[in-house]
Backbone bond lengths (Angstrom), bond angles and torsions (degrees), N, CA, C in turn:
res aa  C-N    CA-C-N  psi(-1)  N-CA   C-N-CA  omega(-1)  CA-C   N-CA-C  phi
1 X - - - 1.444 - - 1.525 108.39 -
2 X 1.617 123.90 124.11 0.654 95.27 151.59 1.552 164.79 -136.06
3 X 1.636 145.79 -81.29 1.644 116.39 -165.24 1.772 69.05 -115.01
4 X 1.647 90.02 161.32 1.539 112.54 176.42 1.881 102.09 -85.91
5 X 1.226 100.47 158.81 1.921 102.09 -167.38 2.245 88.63 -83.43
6 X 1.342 88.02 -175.76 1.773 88.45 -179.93 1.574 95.87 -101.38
7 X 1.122 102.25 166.55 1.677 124.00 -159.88 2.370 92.21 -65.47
8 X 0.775 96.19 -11.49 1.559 101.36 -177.29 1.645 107.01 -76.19
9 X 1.729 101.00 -78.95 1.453 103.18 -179.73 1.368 106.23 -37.62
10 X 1.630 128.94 -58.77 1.313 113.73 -167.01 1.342 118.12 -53.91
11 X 1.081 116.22 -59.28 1.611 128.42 170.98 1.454 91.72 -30.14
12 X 1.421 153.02 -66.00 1.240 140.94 -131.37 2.044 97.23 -95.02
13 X 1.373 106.25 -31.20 1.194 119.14 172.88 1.454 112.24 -61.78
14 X 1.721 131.84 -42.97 1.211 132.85 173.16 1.200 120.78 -67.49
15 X 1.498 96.08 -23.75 2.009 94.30 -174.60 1.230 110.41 -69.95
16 X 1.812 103.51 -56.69 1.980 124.88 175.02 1.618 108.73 -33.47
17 X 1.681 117.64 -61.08 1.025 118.25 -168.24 2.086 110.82 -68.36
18 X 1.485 107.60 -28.15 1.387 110.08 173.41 1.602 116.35 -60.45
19 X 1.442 120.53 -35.20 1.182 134.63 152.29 1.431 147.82 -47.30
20 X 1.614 88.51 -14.91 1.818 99.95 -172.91 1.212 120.48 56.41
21 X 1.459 104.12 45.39 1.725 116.33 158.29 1.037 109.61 -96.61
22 X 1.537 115.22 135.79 1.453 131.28 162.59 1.174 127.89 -36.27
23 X 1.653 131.53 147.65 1.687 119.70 -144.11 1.937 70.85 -100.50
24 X 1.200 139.61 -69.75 1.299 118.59 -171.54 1.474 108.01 -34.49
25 X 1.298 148.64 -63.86 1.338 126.41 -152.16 1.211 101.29 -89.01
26 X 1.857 150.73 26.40 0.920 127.34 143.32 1.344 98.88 -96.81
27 X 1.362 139.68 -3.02 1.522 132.44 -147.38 2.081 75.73 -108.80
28 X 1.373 116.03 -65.69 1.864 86.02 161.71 1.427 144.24 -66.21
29 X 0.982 106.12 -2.45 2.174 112.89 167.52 1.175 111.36 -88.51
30 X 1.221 114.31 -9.28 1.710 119.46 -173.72 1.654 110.24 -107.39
31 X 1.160 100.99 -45.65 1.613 123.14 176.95 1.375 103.50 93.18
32 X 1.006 94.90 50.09 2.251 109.57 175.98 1.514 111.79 -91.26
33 X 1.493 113.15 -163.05 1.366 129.87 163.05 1.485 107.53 -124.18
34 X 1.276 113.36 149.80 1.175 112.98 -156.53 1.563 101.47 -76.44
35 X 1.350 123.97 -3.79 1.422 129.16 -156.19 1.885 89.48 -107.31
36 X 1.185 121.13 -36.12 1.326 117.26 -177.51 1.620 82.67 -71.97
37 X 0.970 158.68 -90.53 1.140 161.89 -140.90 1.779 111.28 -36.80
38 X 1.411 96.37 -65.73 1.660 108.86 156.13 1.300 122.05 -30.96
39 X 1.398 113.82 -72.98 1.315 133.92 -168.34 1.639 103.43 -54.60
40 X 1.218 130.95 -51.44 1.479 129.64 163.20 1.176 115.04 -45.40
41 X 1.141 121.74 -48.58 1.615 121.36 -174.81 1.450 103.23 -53.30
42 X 1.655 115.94 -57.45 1.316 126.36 -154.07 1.452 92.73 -50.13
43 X 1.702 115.88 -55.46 1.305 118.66 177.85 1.581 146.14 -19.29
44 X 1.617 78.82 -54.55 1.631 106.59 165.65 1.354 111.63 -66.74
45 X 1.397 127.04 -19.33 1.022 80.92 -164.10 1.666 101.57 -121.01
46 X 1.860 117.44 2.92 0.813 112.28 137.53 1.730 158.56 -64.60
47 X 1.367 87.95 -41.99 1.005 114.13 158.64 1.774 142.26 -102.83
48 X 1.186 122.83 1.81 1.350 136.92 142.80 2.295 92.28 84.33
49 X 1.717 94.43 33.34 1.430 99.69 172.06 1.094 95.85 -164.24
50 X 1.520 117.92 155.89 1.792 116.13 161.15 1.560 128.83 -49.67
51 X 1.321 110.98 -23.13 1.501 121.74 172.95 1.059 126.25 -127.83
52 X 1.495 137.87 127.79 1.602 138.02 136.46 1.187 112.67 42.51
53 X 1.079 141.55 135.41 1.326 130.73 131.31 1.146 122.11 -90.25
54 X 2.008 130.02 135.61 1.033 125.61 -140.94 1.696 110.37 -70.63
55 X 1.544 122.25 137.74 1.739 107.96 -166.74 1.608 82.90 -113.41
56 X 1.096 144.81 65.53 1.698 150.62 159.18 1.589 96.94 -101.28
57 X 0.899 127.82 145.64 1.668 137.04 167.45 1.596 103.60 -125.40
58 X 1.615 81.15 126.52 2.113 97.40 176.49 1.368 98.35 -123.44
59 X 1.291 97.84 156.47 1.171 124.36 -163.17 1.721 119.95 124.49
60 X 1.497 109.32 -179.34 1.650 97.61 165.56 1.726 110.74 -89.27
61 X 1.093 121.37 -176.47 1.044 126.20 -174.07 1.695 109.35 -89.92
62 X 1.412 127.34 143.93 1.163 141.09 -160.61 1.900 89.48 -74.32
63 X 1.389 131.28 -16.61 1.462 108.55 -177.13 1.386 102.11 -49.95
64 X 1.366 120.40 -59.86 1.443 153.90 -117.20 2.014 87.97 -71.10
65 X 1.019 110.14 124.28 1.589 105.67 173.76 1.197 125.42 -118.43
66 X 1.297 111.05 137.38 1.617 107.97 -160.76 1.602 116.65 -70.71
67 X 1.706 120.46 -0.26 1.517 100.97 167.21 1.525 95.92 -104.41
């Protein structure tokens, strides 16, 4: 897995892409890959953030009954 970008690059990535700049020329002004660049977008626009929201479930499991 890997490291999340700092709260900056993204910010600079949301503005570029709000602008209708091309994912290569922010993926070279930034010094990215053009696929991290993508992959954020997709984010946005599934999910309405640069990342995932976490799909792990904590807790015990709903079999388990309390009598």
């Amino acid at each position: 897995m890997g490291r999340r970008l700092p709260i900056e690059v993204i910010n600079q990535i949301k503005l570029r892409l709000d602008f209708d700049e091309y994912v290569p020329d922010i993926a070279v002004a930034l010094g990215l890959s053009k696929t991290t660049v993508y992959k954020l977008q997709l984010n946005w626009d599934l999910w309405g953030r640069p990342y995932a929201p976490p799909s792990v479930k904590l807790g015990r499991p709903g079999l388990l009954l309390e009598y």
